[in-house]
C-alpha positions as CSV (number, residue, x, y, z in Angstrom):
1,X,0.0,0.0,0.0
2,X,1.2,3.4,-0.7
3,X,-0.2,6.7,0.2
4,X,1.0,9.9,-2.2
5,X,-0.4,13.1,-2.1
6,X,-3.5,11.9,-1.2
7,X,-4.1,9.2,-3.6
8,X,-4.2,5.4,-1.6
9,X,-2.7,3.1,-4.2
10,X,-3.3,-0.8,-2.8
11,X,-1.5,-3.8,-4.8
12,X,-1.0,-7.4,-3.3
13,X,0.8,-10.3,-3.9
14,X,-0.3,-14.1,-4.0
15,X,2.0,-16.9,-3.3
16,X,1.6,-20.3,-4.9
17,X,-0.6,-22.7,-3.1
18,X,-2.9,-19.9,-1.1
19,X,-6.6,-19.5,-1.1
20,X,-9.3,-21.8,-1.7
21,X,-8.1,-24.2,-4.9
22,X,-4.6,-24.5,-4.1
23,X,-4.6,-25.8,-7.9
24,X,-6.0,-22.5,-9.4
25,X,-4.2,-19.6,-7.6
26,X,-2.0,-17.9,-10.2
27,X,1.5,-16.7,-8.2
28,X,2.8,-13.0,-8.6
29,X,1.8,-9.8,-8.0
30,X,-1.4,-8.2,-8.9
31,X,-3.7,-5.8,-8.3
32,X,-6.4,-6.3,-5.5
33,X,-9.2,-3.9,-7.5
34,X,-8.2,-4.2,-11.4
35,X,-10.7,-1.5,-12.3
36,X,-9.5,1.2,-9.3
37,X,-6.5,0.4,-7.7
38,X,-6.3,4.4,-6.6
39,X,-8.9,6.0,-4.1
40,X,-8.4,9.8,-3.3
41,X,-8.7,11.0,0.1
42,X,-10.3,13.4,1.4
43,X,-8.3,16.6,2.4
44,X,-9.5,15.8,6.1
45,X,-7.5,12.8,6.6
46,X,-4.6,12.7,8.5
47,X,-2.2,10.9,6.4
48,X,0.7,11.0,9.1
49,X,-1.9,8.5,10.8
50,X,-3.2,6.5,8.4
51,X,-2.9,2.3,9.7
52,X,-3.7,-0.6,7.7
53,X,-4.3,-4.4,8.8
54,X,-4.7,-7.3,7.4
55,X,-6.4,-10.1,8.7
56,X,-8.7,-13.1,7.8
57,X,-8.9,-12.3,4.3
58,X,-10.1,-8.5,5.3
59,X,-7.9,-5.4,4.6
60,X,-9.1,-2.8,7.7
61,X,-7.8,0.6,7.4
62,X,-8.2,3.8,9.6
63,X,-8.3,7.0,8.3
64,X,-8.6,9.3,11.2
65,X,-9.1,13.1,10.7
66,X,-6.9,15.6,10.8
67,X,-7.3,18.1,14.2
68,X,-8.3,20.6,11.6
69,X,-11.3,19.0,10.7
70,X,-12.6,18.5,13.9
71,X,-15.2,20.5,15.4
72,X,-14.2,23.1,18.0
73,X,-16.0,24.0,21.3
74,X,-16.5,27.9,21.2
75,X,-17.6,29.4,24.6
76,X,-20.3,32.2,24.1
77,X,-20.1,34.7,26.8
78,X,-24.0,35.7,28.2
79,X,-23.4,39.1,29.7
């Protein structure tokens, strides 16, 4: 996975022998999403942050936001 000025590019790689018909499981590396392997973030992610996990055949990834984009108290003064 690689993140670059906002565009999350996600590729994998499958080794002989894995997944469900060990006979039919091409080798090498390929692309997980053959029609978008790019997804643009939006401008409130903090990429500094951004964590990916895989596990069980599910790719999980946080994209927190950025301190920017969250919502500030403002105290309003009653007087």
């Amino acid at each position: 996975m690689t993140l670059e000025d906002g565009v999350l590019t996600i590729q994998g790689e499958r080794k002989a022998g894995e997944g469900r018909d060990r006979k039919k499981v091409p080798s090498g590396r390929a692309l997980l999403w053959p029609l978008r392997p790019e997804l643009t973030l939006p401008d409130l992610v903090d990429e500094e942050k951004v964590k990916a996990e895989f596990k069980d055949g599910v790719l999980n990834l946080q994209l927190p936001k950025s301190e920017m984009a969250k919502p500030k108290a403002i105290e309003v003064k009653v007087g």
